[in-house]
PDB file of N, CA, C and O in Angstrom:
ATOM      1  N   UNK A   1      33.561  -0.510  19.971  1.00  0.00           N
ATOM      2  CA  UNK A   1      33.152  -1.711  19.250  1.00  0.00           C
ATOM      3  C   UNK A   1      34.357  -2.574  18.889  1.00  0.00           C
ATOM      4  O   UNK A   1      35.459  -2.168  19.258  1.00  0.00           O
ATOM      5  N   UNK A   2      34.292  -3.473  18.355  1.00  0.00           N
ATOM      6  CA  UNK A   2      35.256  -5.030  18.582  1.00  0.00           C
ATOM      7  C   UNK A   2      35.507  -4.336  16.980  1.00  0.00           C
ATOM      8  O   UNK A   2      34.811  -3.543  16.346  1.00  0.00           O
ATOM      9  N   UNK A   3      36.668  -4.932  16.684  1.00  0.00           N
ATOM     10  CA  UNK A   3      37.246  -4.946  15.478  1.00  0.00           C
ATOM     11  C   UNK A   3      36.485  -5.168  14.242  1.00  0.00           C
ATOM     12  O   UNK A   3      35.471  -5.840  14.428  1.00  0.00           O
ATOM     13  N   UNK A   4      36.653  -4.860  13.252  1.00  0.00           N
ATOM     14  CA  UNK A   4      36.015  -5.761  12.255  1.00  0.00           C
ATOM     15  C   UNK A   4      34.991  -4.927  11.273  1.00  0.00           C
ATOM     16  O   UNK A   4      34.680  -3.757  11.495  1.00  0.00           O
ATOM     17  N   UNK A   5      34.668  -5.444  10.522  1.00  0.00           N
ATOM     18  CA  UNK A   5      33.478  -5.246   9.851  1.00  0.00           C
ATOM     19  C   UNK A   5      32.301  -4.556  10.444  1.00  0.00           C
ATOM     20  O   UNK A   5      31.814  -5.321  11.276  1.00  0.00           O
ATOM     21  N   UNK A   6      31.807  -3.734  10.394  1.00  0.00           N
ATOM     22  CA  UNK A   6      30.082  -3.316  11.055  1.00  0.00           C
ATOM     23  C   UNK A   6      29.465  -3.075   9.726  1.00  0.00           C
ATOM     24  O   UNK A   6      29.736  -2.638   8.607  1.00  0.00           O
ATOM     25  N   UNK A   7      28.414  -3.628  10.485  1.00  0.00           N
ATOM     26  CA  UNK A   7      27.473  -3.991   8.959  1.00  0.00           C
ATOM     27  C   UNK A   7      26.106  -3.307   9.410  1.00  0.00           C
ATOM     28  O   UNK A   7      25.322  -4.096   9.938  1.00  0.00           O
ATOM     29  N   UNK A   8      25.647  -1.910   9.296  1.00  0.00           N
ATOM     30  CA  UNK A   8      23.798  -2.268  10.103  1.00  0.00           C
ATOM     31  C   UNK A   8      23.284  -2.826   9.265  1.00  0.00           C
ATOM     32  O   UNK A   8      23.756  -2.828   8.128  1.00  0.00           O
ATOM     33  N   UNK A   9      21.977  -3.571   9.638  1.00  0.00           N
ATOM     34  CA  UNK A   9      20.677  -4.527   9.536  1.00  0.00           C
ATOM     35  C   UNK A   9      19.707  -3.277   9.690  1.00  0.00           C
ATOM     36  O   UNK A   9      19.637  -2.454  10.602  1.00  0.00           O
ATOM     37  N   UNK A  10      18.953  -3.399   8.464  1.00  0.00           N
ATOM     38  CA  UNK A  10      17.545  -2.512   8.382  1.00  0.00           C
ATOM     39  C   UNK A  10      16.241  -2.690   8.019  1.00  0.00           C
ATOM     40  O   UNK A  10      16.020  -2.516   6.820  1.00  0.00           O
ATOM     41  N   UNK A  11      15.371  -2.969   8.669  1.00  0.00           N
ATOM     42  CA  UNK A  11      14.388  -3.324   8.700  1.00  0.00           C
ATOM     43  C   UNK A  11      13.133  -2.268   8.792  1.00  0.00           C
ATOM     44  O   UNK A  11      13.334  -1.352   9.589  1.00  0.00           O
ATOM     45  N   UNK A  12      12.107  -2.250   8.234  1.00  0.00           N
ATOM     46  CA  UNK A  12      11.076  -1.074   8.227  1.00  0.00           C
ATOM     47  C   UNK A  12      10.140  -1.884   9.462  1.00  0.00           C
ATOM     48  O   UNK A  12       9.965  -3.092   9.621  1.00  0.00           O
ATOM     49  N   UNK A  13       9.587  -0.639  10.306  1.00  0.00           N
ATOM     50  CA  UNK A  13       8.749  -1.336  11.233  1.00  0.00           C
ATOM     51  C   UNK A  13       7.464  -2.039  10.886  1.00  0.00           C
ATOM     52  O   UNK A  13       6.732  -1.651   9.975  1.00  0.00           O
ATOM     53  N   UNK A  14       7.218  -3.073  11.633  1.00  0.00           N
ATOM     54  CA  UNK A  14       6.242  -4.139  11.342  1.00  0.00           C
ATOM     55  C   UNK A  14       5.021  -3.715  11.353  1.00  0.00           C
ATOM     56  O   UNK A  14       4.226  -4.406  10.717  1.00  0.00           O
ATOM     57  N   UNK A  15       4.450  -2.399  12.100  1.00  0.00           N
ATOM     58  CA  UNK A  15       3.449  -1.770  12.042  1.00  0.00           C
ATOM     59  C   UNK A  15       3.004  -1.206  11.664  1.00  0.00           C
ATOM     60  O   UNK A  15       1.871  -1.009  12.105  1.00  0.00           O
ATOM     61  N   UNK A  16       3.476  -0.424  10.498  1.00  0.00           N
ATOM     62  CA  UNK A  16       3.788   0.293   9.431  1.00  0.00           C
ATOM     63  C   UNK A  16       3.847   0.014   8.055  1.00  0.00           C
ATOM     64  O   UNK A  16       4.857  -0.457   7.532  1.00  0.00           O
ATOM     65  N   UNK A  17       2.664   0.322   7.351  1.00  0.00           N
ATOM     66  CA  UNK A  17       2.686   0.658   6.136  1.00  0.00           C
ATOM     67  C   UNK A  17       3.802   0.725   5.128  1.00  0.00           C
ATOM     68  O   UNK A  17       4.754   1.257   5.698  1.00  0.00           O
ATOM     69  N   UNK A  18       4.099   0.440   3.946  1.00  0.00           N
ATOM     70  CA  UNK A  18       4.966   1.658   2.967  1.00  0.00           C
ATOM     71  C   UNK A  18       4.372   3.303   2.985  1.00  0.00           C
ATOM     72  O   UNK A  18       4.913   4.385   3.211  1.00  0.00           O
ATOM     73  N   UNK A  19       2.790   2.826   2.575  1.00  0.00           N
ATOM     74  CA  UNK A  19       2.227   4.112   2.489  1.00  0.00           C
ATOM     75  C   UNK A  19       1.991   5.088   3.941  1.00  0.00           C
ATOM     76  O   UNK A  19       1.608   6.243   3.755  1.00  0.00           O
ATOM     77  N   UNK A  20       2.243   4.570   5.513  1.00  0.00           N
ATOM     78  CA  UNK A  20       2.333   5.253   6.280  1.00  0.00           C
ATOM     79  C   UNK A  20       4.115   5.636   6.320  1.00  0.00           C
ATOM     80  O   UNK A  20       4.430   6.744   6.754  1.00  0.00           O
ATOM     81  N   UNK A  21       4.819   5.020   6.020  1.00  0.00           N
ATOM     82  CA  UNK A  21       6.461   5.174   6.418  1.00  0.00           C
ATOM     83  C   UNK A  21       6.369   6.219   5.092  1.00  0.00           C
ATOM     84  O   UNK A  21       6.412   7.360   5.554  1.00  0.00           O
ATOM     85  N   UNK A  22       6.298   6.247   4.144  1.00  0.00           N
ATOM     86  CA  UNK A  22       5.894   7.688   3.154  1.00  0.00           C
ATOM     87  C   UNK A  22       5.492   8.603   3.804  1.00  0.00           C
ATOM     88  O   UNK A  22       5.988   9.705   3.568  1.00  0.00           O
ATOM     89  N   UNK A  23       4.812   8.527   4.490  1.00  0.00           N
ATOM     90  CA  UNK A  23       3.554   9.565   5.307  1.00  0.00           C
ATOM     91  C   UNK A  23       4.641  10.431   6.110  1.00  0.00           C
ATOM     92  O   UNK A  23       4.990  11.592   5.897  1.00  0.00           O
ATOM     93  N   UNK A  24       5.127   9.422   7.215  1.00  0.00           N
ATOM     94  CA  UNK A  24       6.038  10.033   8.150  1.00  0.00           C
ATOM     95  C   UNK A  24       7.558  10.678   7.713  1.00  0.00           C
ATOM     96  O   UNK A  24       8.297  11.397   8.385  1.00  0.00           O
ATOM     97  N   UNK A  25       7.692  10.287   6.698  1.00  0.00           N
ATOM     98  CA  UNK A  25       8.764  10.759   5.825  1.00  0.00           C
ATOM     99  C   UNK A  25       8.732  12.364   5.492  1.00  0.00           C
ATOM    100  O   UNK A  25       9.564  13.233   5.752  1.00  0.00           O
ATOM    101  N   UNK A  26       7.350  12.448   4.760  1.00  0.00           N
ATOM    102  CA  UNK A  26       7.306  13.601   3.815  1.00  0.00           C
ATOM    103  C   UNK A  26       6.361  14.427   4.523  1.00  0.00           C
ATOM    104  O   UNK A  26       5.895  15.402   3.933  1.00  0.00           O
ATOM    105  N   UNK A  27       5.946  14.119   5.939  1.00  0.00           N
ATOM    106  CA  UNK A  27       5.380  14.746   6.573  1.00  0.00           C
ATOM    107  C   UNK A  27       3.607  15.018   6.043  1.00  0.00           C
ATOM    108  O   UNK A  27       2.842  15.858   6.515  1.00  0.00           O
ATOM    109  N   UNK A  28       3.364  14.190   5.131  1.00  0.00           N
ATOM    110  CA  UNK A  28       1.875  14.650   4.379  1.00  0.00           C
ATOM    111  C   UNK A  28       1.582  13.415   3.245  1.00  0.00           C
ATOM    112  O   UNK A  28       2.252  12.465   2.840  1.00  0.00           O
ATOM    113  N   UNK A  29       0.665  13.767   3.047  1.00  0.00           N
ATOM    114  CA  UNK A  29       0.004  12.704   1.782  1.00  0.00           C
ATOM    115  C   UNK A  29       0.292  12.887   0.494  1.00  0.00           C
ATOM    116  O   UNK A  29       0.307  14.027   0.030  1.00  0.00           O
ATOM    117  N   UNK A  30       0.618  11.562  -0.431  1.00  0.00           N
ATOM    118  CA  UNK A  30       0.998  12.450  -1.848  1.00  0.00           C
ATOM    119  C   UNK A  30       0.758  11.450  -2.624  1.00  0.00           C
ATOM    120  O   UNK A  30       0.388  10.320  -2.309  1.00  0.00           O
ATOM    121  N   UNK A  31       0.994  11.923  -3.743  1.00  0.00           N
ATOM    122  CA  UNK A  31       0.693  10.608  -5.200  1.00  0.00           C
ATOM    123  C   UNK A  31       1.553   9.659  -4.931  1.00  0.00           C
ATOM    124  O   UNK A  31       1.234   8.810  -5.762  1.00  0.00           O
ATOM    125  N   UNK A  32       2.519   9.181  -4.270  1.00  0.00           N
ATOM    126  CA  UNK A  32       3.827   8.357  -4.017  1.00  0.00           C
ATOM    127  C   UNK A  32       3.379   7.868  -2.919  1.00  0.00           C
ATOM    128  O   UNK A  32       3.819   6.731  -2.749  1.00  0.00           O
ATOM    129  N   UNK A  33       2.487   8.329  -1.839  1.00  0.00           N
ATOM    130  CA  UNK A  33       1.588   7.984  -0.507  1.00  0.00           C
ATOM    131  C   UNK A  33       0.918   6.904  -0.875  1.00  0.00           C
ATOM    132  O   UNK A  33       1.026   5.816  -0.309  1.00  0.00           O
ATOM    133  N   UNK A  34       0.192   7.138  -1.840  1.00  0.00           N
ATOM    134  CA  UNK A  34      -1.293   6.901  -2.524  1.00  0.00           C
ATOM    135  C   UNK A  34      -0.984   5.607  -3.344  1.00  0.00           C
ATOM    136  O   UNK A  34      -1.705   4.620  -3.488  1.00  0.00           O
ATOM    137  N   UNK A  35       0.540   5.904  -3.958  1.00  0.00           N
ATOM    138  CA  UNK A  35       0.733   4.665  -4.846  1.00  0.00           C
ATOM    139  C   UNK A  35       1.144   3.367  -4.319  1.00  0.00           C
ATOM    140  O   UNK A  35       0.999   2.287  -4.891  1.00  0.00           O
ATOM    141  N   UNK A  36       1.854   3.642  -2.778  1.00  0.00           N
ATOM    142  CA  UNK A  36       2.467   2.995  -2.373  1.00  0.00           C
ATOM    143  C   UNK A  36       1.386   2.058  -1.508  1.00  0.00           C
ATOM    144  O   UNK A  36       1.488   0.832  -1.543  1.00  0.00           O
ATOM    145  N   UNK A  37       0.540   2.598  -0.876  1.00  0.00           N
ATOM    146  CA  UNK A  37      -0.330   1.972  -0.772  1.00  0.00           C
ATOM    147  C   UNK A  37      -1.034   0.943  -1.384  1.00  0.00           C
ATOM    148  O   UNK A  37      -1.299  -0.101  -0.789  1.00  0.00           O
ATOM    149  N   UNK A  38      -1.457   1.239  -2.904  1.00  0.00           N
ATOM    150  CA  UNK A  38      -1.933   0.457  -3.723  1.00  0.00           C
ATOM    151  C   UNK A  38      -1.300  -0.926  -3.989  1.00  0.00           C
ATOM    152  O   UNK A  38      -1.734  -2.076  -3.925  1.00  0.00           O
ATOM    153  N   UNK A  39      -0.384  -0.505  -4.238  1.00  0.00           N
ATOM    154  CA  UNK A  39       0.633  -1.526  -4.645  1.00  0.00           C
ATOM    155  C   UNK A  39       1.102  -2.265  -3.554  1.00  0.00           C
ATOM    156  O   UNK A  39       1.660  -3.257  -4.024  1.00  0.00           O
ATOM    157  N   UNK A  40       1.148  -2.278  -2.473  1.00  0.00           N
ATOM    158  CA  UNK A  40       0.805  -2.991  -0.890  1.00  0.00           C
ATOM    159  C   UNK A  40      -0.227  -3.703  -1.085  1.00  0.00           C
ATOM    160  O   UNK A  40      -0.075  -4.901  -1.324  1.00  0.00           O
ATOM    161  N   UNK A  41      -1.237  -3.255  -1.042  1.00  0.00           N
ATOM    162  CA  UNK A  41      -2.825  -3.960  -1.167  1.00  0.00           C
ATOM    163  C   UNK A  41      -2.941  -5.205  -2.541  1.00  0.00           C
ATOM    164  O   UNK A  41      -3.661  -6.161  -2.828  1.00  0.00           O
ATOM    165  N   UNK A  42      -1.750  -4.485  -3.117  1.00  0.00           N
ATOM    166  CA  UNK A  42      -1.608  -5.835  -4.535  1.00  0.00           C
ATOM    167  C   UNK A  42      -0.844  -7.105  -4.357  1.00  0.00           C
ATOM    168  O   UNK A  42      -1.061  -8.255  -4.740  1.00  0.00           O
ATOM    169  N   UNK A  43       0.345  -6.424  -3.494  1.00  0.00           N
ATOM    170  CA  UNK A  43       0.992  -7.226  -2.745  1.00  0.00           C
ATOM    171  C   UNK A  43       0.574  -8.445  -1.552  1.00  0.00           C
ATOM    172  O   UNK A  43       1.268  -9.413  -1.243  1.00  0.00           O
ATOM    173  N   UNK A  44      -0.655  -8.101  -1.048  1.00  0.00           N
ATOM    174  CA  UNK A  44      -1.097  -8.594  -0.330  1.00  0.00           C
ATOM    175  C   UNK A  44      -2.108  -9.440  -0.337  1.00  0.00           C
ATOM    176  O   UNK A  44      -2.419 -10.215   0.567  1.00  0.00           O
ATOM    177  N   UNK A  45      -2.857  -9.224  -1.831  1.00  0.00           N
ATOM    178  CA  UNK A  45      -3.378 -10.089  -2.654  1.00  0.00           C
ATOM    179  C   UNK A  45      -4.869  -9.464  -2.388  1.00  0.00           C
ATOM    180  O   UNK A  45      -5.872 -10.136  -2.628  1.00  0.00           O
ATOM    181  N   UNK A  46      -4.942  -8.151  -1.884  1.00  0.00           N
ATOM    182  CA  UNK A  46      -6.386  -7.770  -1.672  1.00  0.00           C
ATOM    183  C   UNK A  46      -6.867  -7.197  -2.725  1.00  0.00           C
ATOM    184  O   UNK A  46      -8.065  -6.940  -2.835  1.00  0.00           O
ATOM    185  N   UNK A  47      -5.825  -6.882  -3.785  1.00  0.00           N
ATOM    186  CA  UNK A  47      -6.841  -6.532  -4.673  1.00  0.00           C
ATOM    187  C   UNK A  47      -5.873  -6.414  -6.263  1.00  0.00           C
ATOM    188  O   UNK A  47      -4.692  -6.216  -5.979  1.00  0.00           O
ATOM    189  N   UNK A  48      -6.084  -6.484  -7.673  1.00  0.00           N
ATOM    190  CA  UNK A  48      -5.679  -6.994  -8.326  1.00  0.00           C
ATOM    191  C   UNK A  48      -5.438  -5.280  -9.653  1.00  0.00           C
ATOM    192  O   UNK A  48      -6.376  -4.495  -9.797  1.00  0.00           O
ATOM    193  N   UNK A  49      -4.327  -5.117 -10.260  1.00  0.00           N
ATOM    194  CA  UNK A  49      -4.104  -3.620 -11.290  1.00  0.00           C
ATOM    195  C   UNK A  49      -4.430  -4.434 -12.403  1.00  0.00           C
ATOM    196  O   UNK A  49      -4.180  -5.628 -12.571  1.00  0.00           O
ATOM    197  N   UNK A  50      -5.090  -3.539 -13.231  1.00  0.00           N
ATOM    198  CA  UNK A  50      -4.785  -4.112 -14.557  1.00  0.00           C
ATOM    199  C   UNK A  50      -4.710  -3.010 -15.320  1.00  0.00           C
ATOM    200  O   UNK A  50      -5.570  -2.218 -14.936  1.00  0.00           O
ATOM    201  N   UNK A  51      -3.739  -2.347 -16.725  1.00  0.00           N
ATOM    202  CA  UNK A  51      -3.830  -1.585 -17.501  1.00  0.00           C
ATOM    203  C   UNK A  51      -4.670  -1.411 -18.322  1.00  0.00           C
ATOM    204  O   UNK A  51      -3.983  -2.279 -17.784  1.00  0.00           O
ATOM    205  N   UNK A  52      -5.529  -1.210 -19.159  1.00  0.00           N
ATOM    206  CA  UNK A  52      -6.364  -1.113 -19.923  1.00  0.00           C
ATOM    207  C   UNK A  52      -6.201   0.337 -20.102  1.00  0.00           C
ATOM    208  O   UNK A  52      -6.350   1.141 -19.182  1.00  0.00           O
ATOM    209  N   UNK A  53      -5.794   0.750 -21.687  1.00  0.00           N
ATOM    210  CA  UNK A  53      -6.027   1.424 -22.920  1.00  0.00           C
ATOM    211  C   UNK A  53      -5.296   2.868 -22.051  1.00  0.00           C
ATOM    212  O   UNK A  53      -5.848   3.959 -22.197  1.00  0.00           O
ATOM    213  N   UNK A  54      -4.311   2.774 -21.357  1.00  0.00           N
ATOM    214  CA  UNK A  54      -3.565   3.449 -20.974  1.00  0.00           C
ATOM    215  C   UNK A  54      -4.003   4.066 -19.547  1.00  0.00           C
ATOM    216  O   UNK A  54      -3.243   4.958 -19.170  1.00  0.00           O
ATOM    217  N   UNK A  55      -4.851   3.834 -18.859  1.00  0.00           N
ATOM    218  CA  UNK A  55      -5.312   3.988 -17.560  1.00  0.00           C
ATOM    219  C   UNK A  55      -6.136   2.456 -16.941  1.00  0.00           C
ATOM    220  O   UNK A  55      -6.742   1.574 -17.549  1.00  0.00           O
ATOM    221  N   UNK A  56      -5.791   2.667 -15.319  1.00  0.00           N
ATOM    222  CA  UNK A  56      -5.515   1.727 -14.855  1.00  0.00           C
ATOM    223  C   UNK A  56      -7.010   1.733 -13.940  1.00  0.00           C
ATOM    224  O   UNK A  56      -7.615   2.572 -13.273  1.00  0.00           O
ATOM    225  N   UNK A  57      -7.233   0.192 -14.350  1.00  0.00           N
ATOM    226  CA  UNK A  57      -8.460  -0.359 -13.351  1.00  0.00           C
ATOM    227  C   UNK A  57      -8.155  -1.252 -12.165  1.00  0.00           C
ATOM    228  O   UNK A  57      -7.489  -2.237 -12.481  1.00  0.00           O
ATOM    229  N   UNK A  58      -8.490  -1.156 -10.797  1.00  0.00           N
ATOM    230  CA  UNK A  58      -8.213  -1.781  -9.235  1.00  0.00           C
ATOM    231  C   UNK A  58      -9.497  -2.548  -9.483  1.00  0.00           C
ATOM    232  O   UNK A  58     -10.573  -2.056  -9.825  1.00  0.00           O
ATOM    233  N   UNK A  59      -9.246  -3.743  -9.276  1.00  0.00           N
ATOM    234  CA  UNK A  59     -10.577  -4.849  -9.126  1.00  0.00           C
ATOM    235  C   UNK A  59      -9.985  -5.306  -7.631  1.00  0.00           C
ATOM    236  O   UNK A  59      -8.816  -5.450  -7.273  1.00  0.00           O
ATOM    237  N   UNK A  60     -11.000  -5.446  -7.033  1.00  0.00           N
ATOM    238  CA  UNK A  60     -10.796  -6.236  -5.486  1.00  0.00           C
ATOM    239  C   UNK A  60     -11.052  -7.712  -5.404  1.00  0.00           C
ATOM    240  O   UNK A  60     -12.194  -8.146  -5.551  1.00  0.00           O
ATOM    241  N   UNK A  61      -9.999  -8.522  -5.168  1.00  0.00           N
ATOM    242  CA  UNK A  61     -10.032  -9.808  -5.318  1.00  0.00           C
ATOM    243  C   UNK A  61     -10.765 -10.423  -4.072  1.00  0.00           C
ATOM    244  O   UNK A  61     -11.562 -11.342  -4.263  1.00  0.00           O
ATOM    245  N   UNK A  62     -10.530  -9.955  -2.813  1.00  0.00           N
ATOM    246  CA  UNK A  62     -11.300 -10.260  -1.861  1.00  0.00           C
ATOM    247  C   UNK A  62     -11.899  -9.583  -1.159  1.00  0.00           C
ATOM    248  O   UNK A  62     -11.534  -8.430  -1.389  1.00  0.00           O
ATOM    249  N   UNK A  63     -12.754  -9.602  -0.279  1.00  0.00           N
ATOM    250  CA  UNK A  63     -13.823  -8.380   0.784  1.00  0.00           C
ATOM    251  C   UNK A  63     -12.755  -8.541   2.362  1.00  0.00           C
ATOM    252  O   UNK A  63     -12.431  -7.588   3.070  1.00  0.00           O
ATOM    253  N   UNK A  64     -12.399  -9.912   2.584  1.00  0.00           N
ATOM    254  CA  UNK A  64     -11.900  -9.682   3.554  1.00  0.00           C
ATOM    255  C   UNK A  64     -10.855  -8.832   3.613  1.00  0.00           C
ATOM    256  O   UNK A  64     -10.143  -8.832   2.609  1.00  0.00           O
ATOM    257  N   UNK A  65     -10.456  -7.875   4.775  1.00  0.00           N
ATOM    258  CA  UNK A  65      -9.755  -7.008   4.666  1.00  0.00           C
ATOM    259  C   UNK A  65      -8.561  -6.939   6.275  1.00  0.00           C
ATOM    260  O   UNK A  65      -8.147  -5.960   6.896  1.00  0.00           O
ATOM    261  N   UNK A  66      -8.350  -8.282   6.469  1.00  0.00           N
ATOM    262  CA  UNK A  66      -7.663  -8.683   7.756  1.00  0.00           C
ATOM    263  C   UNK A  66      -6.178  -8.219   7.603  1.00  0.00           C
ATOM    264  O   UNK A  66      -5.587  -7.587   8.478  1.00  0.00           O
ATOM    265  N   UNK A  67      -5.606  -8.611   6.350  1.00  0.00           N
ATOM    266  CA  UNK A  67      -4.373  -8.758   5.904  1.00  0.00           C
ATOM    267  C   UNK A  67      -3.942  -7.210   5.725  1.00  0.00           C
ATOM    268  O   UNK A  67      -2.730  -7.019   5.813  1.00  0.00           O
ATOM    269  N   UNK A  68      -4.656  -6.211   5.515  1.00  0.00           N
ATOM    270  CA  UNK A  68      -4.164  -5.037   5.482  1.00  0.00           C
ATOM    271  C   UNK A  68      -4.248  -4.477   6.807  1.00  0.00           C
ATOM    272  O   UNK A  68      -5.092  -4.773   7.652  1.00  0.00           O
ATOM    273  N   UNK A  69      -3.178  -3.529   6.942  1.00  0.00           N
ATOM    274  CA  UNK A  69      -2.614  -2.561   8.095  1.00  0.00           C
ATOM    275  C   UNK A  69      -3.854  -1.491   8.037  1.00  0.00           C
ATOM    276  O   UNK A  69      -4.537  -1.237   7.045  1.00  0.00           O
ATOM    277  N   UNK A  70      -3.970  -0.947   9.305  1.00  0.00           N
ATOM    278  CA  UNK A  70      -5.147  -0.148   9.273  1.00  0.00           C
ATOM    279  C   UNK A  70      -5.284   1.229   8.618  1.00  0.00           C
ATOM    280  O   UNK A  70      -6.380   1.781   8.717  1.00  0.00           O
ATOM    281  N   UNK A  71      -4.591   1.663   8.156  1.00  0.00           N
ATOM    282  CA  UNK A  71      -4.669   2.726   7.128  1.00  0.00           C
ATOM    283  C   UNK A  71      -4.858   2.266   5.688  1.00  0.00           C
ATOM    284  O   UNK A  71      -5.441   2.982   4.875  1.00  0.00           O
ATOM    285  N   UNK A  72      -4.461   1.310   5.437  1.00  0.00           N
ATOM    286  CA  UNK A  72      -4.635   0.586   4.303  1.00  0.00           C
ATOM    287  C   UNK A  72      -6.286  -0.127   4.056  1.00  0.00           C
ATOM    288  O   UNK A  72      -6.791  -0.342   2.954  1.00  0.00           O
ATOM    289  N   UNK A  73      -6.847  -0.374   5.250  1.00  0.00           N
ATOM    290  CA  UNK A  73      -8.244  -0.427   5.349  1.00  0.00           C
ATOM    291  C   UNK A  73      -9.181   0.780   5.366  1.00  0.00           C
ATOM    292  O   UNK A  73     -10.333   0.818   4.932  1.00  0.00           O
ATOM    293  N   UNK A  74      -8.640   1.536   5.814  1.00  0.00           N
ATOM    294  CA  UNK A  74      -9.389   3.104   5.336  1.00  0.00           C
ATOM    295  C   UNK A  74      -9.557   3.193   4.250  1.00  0.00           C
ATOM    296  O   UNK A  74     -10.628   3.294   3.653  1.00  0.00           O
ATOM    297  N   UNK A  75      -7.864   3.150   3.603  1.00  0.00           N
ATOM    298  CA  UNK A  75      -8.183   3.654   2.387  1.00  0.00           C
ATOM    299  C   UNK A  75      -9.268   2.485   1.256  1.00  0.00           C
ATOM    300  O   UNK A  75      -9.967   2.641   0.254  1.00  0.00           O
ATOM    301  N   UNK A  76      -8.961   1.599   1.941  1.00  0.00           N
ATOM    302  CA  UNK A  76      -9.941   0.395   0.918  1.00  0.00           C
ATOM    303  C   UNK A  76     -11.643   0.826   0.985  1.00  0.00           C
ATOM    304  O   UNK A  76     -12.445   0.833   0.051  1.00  0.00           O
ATOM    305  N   UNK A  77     -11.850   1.142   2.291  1.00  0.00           N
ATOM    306  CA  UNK A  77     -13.515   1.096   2.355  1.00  0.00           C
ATOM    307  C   UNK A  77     -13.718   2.748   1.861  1.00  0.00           C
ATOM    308  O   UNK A  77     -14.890   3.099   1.993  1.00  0.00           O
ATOM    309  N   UNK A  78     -13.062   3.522   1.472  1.00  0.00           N
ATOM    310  CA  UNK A  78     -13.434   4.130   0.632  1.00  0.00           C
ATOM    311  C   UNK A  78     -13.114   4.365  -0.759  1.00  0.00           C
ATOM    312  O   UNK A  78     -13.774   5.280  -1.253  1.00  0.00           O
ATOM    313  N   UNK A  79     -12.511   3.951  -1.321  1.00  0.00           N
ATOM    314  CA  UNK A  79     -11.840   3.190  -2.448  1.00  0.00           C
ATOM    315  C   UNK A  79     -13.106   2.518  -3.250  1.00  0.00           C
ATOM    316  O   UNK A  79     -13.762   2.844  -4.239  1.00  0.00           O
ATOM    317  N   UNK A  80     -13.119   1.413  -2.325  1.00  0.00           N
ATOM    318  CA  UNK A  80     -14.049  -0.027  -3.049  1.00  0.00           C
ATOM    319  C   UNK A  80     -15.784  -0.046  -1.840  1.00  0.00           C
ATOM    320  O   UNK A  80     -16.429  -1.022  -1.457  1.00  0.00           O
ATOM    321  N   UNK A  81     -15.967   1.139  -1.631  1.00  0.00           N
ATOM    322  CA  UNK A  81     -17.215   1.802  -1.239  1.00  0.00           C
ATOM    323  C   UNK A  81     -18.869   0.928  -2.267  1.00  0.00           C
ATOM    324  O   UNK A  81     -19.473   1.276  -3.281  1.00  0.00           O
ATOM    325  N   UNK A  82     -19.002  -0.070  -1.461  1.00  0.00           N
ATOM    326  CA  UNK A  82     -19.809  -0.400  -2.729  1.00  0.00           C
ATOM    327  C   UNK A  82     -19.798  -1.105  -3.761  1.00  0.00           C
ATOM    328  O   UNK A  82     -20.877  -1.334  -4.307  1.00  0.00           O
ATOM    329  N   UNK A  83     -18.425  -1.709  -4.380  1.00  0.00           N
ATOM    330  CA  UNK A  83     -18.243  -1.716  -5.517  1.00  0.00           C
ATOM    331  C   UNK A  83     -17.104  -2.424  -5.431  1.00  0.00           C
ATOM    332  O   UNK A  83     -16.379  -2.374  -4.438  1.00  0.00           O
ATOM    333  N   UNK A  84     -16.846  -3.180  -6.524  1.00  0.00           N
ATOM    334  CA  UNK A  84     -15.618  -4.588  -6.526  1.00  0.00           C
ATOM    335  C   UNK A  84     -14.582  -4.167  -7.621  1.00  0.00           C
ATOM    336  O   UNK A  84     -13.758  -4.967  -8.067  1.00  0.00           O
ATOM    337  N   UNK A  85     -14.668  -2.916  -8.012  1.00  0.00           N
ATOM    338  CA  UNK A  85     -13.514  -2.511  -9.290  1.00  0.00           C
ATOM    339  C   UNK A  85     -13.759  -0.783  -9.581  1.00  0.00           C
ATOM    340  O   UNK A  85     -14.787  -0.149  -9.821  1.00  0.00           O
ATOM    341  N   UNK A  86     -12.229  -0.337  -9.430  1.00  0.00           N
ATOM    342  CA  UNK A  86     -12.601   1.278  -9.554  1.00  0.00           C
ATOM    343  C   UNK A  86     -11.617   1.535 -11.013  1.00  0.00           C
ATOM    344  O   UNK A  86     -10.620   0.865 -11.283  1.00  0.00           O
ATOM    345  N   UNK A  87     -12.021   2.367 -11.631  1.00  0.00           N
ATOM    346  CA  UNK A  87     -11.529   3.303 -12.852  1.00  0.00           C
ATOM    347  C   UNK A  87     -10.371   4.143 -12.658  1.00  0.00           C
ATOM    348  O   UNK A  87     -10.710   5.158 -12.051  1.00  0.00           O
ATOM    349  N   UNK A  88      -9.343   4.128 -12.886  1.00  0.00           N
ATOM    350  CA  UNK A  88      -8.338   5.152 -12.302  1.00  0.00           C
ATOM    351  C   UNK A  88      -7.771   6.212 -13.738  1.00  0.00           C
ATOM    352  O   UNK A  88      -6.994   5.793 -14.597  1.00  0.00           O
ATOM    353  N   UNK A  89      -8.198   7.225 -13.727  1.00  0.00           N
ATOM    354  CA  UNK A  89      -8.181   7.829 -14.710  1.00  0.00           C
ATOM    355  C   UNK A  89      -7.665   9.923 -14.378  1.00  0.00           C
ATOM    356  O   UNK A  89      -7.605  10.702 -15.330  1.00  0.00           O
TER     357      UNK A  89
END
């Protein structure tokens, strides 16, 4: 290599989840799987946390579900099965 500085550039793959790049990490599913996910899906504007009285309620802001990666749609249609806000307790 040429003189100088080397710097790597890191980027997580585009096809990929947080909550799948967790996955492949730790070899399995976990509360850190699970969270990371969520918080993707919040990120993405599909669906909205709110705290209440020390446990946390997921309201789904929208039905469309384009914007999430396909594991992230799994986990939504069983998640929000029915229903526009889950209890997390």
């Amino acid at each position: 290599p040429a003189r100088g500085v080397v710097m790597p550039l890191y980027e997580p793959p585009a096809s990929l989840s947080p909550a799948a790049m967790r996955y492949l990490i730790r070899m399995g599913f976990d509360n850190k799987a699970f969270a990371a996910a969520i918080l993707d899906m919040a990120a993405r504007g599909y669906l909205r946390i709110r705290l209440q009285a020390g446990t946390y309620t997921l309201y789904r802001t929208k039905s469309d579900n384009r914007s999430l990666p396909a594991d992230e749609k799994q986990a939504a249609s069983v998640l929000f099965d029915g229903r526009d806000q889950l209890w997390l307790h």
